[in-house]
C-alpha positions, 0 to 999 in steps of 0.5 A: 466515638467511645470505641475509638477511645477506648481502643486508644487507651495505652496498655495498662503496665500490667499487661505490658509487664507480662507481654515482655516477659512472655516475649522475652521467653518466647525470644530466647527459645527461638535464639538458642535453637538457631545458635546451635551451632554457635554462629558467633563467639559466644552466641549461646549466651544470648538465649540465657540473656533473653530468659534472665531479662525476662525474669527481671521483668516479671520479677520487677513489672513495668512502672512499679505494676505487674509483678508476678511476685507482688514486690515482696522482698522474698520472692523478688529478690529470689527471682532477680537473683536467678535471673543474674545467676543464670547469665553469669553461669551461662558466661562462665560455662562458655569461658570455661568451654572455651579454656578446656576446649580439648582437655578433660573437665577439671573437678573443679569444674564438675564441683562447680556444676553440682554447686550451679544446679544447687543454687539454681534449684534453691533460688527457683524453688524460693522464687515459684512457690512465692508465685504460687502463694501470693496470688499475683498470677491467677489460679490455676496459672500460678502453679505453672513455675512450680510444676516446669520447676519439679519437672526438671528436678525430676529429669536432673535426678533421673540423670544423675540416677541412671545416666551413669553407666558406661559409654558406647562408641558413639557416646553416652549410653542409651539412657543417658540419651533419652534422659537429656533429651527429656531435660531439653524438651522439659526446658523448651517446652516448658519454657514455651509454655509459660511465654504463652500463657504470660502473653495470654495473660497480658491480653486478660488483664488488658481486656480487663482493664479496658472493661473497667474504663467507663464508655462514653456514649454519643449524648454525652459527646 
């Protein structure tokens, strides 16, 4: 009788916050591998969604609980700012996609990407290290953000770095090749990485909130 009530308690919101978010991550991988290509107008803006959900949710928790940030200001608001700008660049990378279909990239465009990645690395960089110092997510755990976060500044450099030379008939030249698939794998795979762990997570803390539950034993009954 006291197993069939403790398997009956809800999930604590602190699980739940990291099993969404975990979800979310995980979802939006899925999304952005089948999408390719798009299966509809705009479908690669669906998979950005997912991950800027996901952000929000770990950024916010449920019900108040769950932060990976711990509600402070600084690192909240960091992460729900990436999270908004991630959608809101992913959209207009598709309009603008869509408008320069068959024309060379303006300079504005160019200058918008460099400004993108700036802000994206800004925001990122303000929002992991927050997670790595407030402790919200347990050791070694919380240092996973700020490593997927140095790996893709490192990929991104290197590409800028050596990515440049000339192009071959069939494209970008070698380099460039093998430095975007490091980018693309350091991303997915990165991004699979934390959607485990935070589902990993979710189930130790729900673990642990369902051993701090006092049994009740059959005398007592």
């Amino acid at each position: 009788m006291a197993n069939s009530q403790l398997r009956d308690r809800p999930v604590s919101p602190a699980s739940l916050a990291l099993l969404i978010g975990g979800g979310l991550l995980l979802a939006s991988v899925v999304i952005t591998v089948i999408a390719q290509p798009p299966l509809f107008p705009y479908a690669e803006t669906v998979g950005p969604a997912l991950y800027s959900a996901a952000l929000l949710v770990f950024a916010f928790g449920v019900r108040g609980v769950g932060s990976v940030t711990a509600r402070r200001p600084v690192g909240t608001i960091a992460l729900a700012l990436l999270a908004l700008w991630l959608l809101l660049g992913s959209v207009l990378y598709g309009v603008i996609g869509d408008v320069f279909s068959n024309d060379p990239a303006p300079p504005v465009l160019m200058s918008f990407a460099y400004a993108d990645s700036f802000v994206q690395f800004a925001l990122a960089l303000v929002a992991v290290m927050q997670i790595a110092r407030l402790g919200a997510v347990p050791t070694p755990w919380n240092w996973v953000p700020a490593g997927m976060v140095a790996a893709l500044t490192v990929t991104w450099l290197l590409l800028q770095v050596l990515g440049g030379g000339s192009a071959t008939t069939y494209g970008p030249n070698l380099v460039a090749w093998l430095l975007m698939g490091l980018d693309g794998l350091a991303r997915i795979g990165g991004t699979i990485l934390l959607g485990v762990i935070a589902i990993v997570l979710a189930d130790r803390v729900n673990g642990r909130a369902r051993a701090d539950v006092p049994l009740v034993t059959e005398a007592q009954t």
